[in-house]
Structure formats: C-alpha cells, structure tokens
Biotite code that builds the C-alpha atoms (Angstrom):
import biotite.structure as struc

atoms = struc.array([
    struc.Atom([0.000, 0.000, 0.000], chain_id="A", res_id=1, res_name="UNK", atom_name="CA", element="C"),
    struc.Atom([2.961, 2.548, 0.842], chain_id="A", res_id=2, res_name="UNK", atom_name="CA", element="C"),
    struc.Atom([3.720, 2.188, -3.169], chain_id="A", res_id=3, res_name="UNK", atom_name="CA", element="C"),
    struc.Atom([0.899, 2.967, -3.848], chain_id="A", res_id=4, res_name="UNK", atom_name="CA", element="C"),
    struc.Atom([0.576, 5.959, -2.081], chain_id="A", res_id=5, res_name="UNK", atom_name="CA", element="C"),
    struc.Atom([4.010, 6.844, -3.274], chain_id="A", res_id=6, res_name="UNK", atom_name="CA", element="C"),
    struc.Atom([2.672, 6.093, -6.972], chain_id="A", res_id=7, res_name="UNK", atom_name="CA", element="C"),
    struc.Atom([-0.341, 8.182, -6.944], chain_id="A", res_id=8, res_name="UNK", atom_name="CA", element="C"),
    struc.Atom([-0.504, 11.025, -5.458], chain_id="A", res_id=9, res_name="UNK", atom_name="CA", element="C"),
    struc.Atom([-4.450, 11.300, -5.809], chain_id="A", res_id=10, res_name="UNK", atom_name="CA", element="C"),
    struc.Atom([-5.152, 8.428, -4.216], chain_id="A", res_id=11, res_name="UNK", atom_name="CA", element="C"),
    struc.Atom([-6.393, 10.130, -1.012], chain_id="A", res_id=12, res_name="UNK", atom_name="CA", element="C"),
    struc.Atom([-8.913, 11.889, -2.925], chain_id="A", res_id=13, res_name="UNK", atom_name="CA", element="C"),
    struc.Atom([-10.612, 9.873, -4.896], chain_id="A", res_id=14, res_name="UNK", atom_name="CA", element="C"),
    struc.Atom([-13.956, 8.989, -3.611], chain_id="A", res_id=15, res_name="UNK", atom_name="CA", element="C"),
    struc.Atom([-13.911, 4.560, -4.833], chain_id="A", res_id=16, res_name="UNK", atom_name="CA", element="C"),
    struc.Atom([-12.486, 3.017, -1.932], chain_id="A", res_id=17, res_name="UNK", atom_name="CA", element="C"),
    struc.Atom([-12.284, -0.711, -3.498], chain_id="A", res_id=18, res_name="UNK", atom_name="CA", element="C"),
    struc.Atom([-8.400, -0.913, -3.349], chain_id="A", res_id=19, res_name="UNK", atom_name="CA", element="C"),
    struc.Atom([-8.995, -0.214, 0.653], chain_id="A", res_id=20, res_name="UNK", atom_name="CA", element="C"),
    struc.Atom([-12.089, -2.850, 0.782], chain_id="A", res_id=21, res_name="UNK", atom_name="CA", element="C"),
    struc.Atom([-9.816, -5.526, -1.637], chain_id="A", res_id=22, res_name="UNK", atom_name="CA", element="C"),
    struc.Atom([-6.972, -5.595, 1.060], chain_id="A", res_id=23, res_name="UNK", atom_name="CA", element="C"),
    struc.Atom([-8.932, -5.685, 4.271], chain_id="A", res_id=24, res_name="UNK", atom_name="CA", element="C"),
    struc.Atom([-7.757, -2.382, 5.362], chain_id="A", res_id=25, res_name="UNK", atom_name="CA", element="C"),
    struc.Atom([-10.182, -0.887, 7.923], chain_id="A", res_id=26, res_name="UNK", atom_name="CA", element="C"),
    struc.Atom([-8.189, 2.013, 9.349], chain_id="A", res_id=27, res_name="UNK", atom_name="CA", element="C"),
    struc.Atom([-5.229, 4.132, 8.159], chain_id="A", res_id=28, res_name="UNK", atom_name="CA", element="C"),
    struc.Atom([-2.805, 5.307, 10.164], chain_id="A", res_id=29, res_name="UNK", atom_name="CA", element="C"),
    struc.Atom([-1.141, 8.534, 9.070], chain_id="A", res_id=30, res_name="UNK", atom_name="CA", element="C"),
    struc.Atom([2.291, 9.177, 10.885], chain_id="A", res_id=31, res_name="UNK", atom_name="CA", element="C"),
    struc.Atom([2.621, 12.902, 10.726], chain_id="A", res_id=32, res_name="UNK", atom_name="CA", element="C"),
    struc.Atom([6.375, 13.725, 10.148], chain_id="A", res_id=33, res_name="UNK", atom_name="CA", element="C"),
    struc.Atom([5.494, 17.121, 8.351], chain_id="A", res_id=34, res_name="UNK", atom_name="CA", element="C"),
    struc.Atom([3.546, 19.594, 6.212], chain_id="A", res_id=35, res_name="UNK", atom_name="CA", element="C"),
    struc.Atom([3.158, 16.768, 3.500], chain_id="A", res_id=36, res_name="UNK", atom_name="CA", element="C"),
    struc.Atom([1.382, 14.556, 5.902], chain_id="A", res_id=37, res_name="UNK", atom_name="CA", element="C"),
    struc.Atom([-0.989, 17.215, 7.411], chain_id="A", res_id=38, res_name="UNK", atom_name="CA", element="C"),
    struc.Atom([-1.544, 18.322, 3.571], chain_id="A", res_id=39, res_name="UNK", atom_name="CA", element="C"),
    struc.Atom([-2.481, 14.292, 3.459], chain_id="A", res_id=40, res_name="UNK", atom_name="CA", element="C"),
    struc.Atom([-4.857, 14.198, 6.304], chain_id="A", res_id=41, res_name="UNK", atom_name="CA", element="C"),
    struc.Atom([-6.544, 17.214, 5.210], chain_id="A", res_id=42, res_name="UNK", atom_name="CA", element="C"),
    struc.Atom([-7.841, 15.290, 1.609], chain_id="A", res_id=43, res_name="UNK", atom_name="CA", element="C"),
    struc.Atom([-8.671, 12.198, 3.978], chain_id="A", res_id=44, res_name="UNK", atom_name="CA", element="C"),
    struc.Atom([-11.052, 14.718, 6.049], chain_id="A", res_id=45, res_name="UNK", atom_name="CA", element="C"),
    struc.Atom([-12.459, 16.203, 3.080], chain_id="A", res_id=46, res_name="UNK", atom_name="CA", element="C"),
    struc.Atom([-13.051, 12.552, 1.413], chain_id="A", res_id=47, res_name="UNK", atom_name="CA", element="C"),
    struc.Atom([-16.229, 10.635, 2.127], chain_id="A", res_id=48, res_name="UNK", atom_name="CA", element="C"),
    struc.Atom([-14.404, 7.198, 1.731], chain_id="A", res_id=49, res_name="UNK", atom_name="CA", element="C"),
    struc.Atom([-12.655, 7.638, 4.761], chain_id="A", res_id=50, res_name="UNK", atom_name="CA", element="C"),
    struc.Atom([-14.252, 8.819, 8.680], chain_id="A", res_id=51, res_name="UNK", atom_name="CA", element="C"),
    struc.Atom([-11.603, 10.378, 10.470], chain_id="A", res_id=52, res_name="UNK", atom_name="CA", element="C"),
    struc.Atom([-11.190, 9.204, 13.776], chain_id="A", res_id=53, res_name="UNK", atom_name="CA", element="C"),
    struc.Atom([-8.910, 11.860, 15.601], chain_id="A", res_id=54, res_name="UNK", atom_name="CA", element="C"),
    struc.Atom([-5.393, 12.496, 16.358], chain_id="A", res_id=55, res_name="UNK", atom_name="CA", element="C"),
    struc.Atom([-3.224, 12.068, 19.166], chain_id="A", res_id=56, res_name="UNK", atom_name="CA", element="C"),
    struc.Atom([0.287, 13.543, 20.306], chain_id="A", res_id=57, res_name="UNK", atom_name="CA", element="C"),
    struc.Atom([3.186, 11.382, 21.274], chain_id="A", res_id=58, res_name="UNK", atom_name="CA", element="C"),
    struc.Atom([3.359, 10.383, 24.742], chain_id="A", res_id=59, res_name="UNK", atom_name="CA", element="C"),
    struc.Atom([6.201, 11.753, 26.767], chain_id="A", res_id=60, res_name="UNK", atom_name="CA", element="C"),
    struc.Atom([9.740, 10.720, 27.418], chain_id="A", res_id=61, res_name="UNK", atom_name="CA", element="C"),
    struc.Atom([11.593, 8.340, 25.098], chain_id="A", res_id=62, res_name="UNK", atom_name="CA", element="C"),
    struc.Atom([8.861, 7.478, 22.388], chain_id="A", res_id=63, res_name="UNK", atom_name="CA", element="C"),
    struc.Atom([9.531, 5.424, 19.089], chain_id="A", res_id=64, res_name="UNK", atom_name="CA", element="C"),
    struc.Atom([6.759, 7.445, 17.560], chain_id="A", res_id=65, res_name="UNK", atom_name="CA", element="C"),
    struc.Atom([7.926, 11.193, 18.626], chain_id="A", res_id=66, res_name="UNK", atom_name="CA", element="C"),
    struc.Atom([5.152, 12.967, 16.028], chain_id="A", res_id=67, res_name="UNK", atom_name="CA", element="C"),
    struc.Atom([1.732, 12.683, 16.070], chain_id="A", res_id=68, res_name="UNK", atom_name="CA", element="C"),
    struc.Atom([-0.169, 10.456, 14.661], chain_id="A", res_id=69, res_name="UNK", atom_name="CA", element="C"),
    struc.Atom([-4.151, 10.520, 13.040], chain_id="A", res_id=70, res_name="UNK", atom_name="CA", element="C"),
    struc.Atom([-6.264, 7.521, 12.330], chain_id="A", res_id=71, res_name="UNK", atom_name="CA", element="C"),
    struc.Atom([-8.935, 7.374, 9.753], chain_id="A", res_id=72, res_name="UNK", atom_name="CA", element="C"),
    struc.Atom([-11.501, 4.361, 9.243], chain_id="A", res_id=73, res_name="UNK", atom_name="CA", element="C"),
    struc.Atom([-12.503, 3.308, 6.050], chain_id="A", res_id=74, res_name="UNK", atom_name="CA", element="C"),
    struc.Atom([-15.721, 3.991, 4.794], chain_id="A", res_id=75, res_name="UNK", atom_name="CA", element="C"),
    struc.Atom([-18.595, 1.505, 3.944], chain_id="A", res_id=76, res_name="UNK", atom_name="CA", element="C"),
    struc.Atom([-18.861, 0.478, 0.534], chain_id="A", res_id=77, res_name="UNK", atom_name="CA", element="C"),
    struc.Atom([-21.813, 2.291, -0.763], chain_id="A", res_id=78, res_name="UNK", atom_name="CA", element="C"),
    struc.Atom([-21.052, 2.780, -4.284], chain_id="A", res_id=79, res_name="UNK", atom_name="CA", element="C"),
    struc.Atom([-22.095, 0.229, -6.588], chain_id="A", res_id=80, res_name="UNK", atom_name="CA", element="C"),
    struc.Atom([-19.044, -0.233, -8.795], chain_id="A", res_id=81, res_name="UNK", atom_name="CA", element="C"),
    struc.Atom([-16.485, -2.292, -6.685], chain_id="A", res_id=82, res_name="UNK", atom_name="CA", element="C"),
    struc.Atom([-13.892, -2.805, -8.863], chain_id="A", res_id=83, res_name="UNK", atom_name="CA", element="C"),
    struc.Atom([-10.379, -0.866, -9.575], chain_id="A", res_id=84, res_name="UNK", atom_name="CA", element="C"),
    struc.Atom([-11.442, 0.991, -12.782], chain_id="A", res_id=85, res_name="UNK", atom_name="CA", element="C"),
    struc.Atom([-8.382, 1.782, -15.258], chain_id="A", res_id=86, res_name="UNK", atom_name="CA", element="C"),
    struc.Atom([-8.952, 2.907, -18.629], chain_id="A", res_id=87, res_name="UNK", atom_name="CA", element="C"),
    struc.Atom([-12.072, 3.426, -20.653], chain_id="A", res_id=88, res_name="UNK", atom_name="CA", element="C"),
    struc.Atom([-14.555, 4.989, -18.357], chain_id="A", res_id=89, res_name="UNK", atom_name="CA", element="C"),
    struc.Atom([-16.233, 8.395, -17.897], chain_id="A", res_id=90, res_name="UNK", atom_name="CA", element="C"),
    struc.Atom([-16.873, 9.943, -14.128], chain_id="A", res_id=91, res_name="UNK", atom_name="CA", element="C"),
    struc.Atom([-18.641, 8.074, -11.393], chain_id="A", res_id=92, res_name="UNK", atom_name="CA", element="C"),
    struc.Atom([-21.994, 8.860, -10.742], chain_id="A", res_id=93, res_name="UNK", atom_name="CA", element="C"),
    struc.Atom([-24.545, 8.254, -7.684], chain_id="A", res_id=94, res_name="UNK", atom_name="CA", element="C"),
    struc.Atom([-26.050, 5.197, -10.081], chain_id="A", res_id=95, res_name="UNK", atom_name="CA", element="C"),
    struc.Atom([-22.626, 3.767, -11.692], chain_id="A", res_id=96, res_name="UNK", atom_name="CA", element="C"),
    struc.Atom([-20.553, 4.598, -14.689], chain_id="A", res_id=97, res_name="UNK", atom_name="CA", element="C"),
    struc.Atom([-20.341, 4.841, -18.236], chain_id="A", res_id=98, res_name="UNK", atom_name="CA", element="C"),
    struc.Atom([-17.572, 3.598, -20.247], chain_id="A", res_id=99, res_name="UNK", atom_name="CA", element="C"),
    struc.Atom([-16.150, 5.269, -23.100], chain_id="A", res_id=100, res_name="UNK", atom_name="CA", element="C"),
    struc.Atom([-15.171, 4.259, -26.059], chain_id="A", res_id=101, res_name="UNK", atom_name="CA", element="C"),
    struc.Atom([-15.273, 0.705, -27.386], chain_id="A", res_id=102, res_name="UNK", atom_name="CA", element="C"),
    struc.Atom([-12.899, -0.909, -24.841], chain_id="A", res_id=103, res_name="UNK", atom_name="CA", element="C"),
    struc.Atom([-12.421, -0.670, -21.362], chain_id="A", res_id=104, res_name="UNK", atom_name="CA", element="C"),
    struc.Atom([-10.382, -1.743, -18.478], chain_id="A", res_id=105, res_name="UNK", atom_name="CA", element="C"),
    struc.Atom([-10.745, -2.660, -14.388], chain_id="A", res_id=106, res_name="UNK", atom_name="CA", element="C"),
    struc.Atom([-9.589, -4.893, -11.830], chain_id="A", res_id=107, res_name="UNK", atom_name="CA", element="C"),
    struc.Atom([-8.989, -6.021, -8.617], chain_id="A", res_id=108, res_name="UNK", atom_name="CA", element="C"),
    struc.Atom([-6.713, -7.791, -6.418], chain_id="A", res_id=109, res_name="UNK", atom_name="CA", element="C"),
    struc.Atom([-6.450, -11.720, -5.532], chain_id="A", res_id=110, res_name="UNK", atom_name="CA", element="C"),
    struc.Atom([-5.256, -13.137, -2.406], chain_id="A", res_id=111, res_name="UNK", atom_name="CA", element="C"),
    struc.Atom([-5.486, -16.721, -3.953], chain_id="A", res_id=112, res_name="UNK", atom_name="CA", element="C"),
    struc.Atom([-6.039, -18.337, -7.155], chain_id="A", res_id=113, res_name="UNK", atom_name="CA", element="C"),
    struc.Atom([-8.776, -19.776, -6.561], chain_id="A", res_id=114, res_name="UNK", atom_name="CA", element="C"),
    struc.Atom([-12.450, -19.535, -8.352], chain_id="A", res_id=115, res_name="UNK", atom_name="CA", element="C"),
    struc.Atom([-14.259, -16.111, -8.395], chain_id="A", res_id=116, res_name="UNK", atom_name="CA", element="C"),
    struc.Atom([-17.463, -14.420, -9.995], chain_id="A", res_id=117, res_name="UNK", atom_name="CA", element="C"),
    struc.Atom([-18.064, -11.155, -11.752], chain_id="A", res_id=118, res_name="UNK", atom_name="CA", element="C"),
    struc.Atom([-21.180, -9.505, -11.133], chain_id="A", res_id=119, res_name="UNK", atom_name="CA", element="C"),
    struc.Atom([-22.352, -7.396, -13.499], chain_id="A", res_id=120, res_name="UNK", atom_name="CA", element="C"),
    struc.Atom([-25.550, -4.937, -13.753], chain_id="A", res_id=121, res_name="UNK", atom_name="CA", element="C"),
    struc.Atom([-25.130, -2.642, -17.456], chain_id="A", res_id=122, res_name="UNK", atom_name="CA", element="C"),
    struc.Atom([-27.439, -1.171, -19.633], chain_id="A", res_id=123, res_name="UNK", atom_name="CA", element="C"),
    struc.Atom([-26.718, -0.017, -23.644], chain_id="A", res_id=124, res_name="UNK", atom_name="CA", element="C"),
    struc.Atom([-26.180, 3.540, -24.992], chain_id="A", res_id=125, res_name="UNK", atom_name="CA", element="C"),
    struc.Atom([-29.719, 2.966, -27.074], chain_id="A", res_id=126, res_name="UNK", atom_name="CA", element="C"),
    struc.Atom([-29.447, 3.772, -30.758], chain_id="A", res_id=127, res_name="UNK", atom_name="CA", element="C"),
    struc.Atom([-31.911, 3.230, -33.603], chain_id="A", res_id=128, res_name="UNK", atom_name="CA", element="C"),
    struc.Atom([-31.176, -0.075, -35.698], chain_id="A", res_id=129, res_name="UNK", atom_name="CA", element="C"),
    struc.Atom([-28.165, -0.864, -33.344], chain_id="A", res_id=130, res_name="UNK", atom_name="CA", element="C"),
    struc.Atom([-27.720, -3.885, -30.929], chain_id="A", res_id=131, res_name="UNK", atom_name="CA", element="C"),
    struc.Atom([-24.693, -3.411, -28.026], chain_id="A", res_id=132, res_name="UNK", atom_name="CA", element="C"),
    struc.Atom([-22.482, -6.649, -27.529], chain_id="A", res_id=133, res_name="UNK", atom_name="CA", element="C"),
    struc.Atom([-20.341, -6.783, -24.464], chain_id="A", res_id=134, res_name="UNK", atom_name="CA", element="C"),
    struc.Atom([-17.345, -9.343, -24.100], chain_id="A", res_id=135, res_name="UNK", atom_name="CA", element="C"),
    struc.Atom([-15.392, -9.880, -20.961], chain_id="A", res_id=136, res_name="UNK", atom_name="CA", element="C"),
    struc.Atom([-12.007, -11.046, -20.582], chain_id="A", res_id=137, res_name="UNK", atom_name="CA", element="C"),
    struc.Atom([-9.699, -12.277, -17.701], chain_id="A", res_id=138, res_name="UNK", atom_name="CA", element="C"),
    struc.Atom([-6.063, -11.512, -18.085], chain_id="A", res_id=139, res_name="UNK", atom_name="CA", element="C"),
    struc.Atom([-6.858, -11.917, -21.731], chain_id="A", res_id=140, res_name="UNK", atom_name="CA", element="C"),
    struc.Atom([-9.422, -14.837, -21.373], chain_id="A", res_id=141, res_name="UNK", atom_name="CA", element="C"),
    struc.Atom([-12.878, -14.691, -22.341], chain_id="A", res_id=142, res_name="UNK", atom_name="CA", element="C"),
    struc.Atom([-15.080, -15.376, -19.410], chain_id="A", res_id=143, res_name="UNK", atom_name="CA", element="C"),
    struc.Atom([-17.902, -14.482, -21.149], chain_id="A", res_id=144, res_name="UNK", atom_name="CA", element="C"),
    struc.Atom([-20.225, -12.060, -23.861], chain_id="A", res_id=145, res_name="UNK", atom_name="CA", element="C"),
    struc.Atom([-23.745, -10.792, -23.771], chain_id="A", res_id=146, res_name="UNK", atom_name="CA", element="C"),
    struc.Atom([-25.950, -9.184, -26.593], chain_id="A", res_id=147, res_name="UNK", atom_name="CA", element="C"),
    struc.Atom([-28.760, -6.568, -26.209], chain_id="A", res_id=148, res_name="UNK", atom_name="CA", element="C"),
    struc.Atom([-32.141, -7.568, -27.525], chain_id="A", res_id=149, res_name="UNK", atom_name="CA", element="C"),
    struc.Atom([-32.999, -3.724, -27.035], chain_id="A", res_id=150, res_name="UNK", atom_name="CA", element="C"),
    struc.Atom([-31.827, -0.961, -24.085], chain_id="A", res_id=151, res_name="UNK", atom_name="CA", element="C"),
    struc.Atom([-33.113, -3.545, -20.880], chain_id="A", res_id=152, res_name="UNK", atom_name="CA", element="C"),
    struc.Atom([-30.974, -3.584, -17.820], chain_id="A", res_id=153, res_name="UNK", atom_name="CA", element="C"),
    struc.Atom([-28.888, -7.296, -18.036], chain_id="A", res_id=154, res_name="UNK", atom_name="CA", element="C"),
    struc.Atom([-27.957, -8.526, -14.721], chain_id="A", res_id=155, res_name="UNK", atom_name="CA", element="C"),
    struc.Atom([-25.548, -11.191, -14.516], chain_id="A", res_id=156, res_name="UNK", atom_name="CA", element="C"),
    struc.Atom([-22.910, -13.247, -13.264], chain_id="A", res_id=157, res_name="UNK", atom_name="CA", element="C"),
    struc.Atom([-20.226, -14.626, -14.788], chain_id="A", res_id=158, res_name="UNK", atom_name="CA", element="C"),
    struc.Atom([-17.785, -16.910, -13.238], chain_id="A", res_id=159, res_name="UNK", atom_name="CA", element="C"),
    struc.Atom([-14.087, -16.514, -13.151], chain_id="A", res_id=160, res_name="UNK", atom_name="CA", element="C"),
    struc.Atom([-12.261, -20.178, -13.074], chain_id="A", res_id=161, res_name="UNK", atom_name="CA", element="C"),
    struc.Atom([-9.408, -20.216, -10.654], chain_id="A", res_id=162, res_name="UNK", atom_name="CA", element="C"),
    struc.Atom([-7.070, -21.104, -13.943], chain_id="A", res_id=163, res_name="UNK", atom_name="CA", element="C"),
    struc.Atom([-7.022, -17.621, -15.240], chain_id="A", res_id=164, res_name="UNK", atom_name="CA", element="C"),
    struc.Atom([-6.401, -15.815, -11.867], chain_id="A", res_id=165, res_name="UNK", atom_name="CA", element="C"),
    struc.Atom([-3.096, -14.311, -10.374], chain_id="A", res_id=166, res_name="UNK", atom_name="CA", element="C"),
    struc.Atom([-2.554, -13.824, -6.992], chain_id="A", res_id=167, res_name="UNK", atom_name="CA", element="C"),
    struc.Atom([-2.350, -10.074, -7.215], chain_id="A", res_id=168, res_name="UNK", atom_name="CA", element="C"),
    struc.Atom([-3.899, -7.526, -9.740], chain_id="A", res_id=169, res_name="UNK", atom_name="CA", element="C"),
    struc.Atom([-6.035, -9.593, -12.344], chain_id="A", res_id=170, res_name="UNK", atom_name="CA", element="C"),
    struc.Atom([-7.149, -7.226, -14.963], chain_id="A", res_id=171, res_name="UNK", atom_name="CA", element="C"),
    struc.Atom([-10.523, -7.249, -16.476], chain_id="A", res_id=172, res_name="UNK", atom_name="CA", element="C"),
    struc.Atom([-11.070, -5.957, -19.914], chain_id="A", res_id=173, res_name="UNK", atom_name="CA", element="C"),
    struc.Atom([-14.744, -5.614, -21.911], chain_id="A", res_id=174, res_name="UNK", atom_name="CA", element="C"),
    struc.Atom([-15.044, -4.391, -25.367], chain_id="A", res_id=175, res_name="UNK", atom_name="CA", element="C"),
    struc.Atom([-18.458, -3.467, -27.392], chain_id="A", res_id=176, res_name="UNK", atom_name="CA", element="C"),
    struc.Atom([-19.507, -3.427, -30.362], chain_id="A", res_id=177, res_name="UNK", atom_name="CA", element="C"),
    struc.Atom([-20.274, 0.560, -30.663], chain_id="A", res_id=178, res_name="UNK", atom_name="CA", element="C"),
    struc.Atom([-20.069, 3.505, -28.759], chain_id="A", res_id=179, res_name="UNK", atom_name="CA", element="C"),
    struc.Atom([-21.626, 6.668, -29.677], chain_id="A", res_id=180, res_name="UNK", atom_name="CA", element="C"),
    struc.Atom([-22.077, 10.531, -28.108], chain_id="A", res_id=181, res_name="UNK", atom_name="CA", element="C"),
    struc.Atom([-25.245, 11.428, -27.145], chain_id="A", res_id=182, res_name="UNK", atom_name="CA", element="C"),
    struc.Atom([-25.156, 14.431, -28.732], chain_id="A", res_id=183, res_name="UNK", atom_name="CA", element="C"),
    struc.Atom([-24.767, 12.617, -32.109], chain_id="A", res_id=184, res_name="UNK", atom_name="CA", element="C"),
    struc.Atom([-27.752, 9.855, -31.199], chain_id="A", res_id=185, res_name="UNK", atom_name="CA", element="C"),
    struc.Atom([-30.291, 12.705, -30.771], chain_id="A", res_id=186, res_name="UNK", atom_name="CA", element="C"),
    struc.Atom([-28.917, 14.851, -33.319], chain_id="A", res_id=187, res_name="UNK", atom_name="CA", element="C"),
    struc.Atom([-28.320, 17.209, -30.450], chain_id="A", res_id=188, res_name="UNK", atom_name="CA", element="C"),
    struc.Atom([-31.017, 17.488, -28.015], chain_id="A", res_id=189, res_name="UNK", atom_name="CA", element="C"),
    struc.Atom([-29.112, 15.857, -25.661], chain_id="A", res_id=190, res_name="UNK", atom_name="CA", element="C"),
    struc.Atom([-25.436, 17.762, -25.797], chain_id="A", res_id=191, res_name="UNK", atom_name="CA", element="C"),
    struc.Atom([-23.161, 15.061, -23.883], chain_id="A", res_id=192, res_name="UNK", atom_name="CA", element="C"),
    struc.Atom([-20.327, 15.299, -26.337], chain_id="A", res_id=193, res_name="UNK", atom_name="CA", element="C"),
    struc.Atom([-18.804, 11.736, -24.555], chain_id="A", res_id=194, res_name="UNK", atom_name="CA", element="C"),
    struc.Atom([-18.365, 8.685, -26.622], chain_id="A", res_id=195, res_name="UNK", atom_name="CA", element="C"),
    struc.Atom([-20.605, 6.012, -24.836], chain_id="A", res_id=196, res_name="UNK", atom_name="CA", element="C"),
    struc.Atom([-21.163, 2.496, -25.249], chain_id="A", res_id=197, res_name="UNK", atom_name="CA", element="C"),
    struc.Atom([-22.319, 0.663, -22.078], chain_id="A", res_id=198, res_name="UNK", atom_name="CA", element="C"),
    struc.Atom([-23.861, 1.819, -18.540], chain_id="A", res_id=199, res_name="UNK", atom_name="CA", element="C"),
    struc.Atom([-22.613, -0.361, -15.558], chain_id="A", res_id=200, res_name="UNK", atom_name="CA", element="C"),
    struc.Atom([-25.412, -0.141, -12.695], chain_id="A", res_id=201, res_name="UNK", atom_name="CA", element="C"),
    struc.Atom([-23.055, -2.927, -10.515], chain_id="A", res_id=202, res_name="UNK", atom_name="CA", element="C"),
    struc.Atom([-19.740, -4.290, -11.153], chain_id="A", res_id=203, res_name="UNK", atom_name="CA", element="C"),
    struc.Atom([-17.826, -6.288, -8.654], chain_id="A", res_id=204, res_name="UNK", atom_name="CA", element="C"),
    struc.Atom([-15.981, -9.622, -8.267], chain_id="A", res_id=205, res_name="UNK", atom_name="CA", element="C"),
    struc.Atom([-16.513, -12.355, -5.513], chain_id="A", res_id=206, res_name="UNK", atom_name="CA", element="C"),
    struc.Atom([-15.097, -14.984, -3.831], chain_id="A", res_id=207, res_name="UNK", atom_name="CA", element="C"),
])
C-alpha cells in the first residue's frame, strides 16, 4: 500500500475506496512527520471514503513514535461499482458509470487463485437499428459475452475459473460493439459530447 501511495498522489482523494475494501484495510494510520502529511490528512477529512477518527500527540519521554499520529476508518462500501477501474470509463456517478469508447479496463486484487465471480448490472447507450455486444475477458481470457435484444438492464454473473487468476492484480477488460455521443444519437437534443457504449449499474468480483 505505501507504493501505492508513493505512486499516486491522488489516491487520497478519490472517492472509490475498493483498493482499501480488496486488502482488508479498515483504518489508516497517518504518521505525521510534516507539512506533507498534514496536507495528506486534510484530503482524507475532506473525502467521504474515509471517517476520520482523531489524532493524538506522542506520549512523553523516550517514544519510538515522537510525532503525532491521526487515524482514519474506512468507509462503507456504498457505491455500486467495486472494482479498480483503469482505462475506458467516464466519471462516477450516484447510479454507476459509463464507459467510453469501445474498450475498457478494471480490476482487482487476488489473495489466492482460486475460483471467483463477476457480477455485473449494465445497460446499452440505445441507438436506432443498433444492438450493443459486451465481451469480458480475464487476463486476456474470455469469461464471457452478452448481446442486447434492445436498451433492458442485463444482470448477470459470470464466473471466473481459478485457472485464469493471479494472486495479485487480475485485470478485467470488456469491449463493445459501438459507442456513440449522445449528442450525435439525438442529433443534439441531448449535448453530452462523450463517446458512450455501455452503462454499468453494478460491477464487482466475488469470492
């Protein structure tokens, strides 16, 4: 997790908390050497993935821990999507995401190869005389595909086989067969400029 941190400075700020929730990390523990680390617990107050807890000094005398040092707990998951998403995918919103484009990109971390299941809720971009595909692959392994009928909401499972697994990051990657701006479906009367293909209501993996 320190890598992590050390990789992405944004980290703290980001509402998705999955990475946290993957790992079994309740609490953080910030150690506050300096100016960076009070700059760090100041995004972790103002972030509703974490609760902060409080802060306490060091005690006196001889002290491996001479600074103080503030705990925050990590937030509930609420959101639906619980996966780490990657490449491919517009905002977060109260109801899910949209990806973008015609490929797209998550993941999440294994402690054991062992057997899992992708849970999936995801709606089409809806477009006159077009029918959305969706195929999903596992560290480059189909695991599965799904075809629109019209715009309904498809909620399904899909299991992941314990063969195509890594213990670590596994990377999930779905690709459709259009994508399309809103703004271009309804010749603009709706003016979202962004290139959409599929709505995901719910995506996460089990054990």
């Amino acid at each position: 997790m320190r890598y992590y941190f050390l990789s992405d400075q944004d980290a703290l700020s980001r509402p998705q908390i999955g990475l946290f929730q993957q790992y079994g990390i309740r609490y953080l523990f910030l150690h506050m050497y300096g100016e960076k680390e009070r700059e760090m617990w100041i995004t972790m107050q103002n972030n509703p993935a974490f609760r902060p807890v409080g802060c306490w000094d060091p005690l006196p005398g001889p002290n491996p821990w001479p600074y103080p040092i503030c705990v925050a707990e990590v937030a509930a998951a609420q959101e639906p999507i619980r996966v780490l998403l990657s490449d491919g995918w517009s905002g977060q919103e109260d109801w899910g995401v949209w990806a973008e484009g015609t490929r797209s990109t998550a993941g999440w971390i294994a402690d054991a190869q062992r057997d899992y299941s992708l849970q999936i809720g995801a709606f089409p971009l809806c477009v006159p005389g077009q029918r959305q595909r969706i195929s999903i692959k596992v560290n480059g392994q189909e695991i599965g595909a799904y075809q629109w009928e019209e715009c309904e909401l498809w909620e399904g499972e899909r299991p992941i086989p314990g063969s195509v697994v890594r213990i670590g990051w596994n990377e999930i990657t779905f690709e459709y067969a259009y994508a399309f701006s809103p703004a271009e479906v309804t010749r603009g009367q709706n003016p979202d400029p962004r290139v959409l293909s599929v709505g995901f209501t719910k995506l996460e993996v089990i054990k």
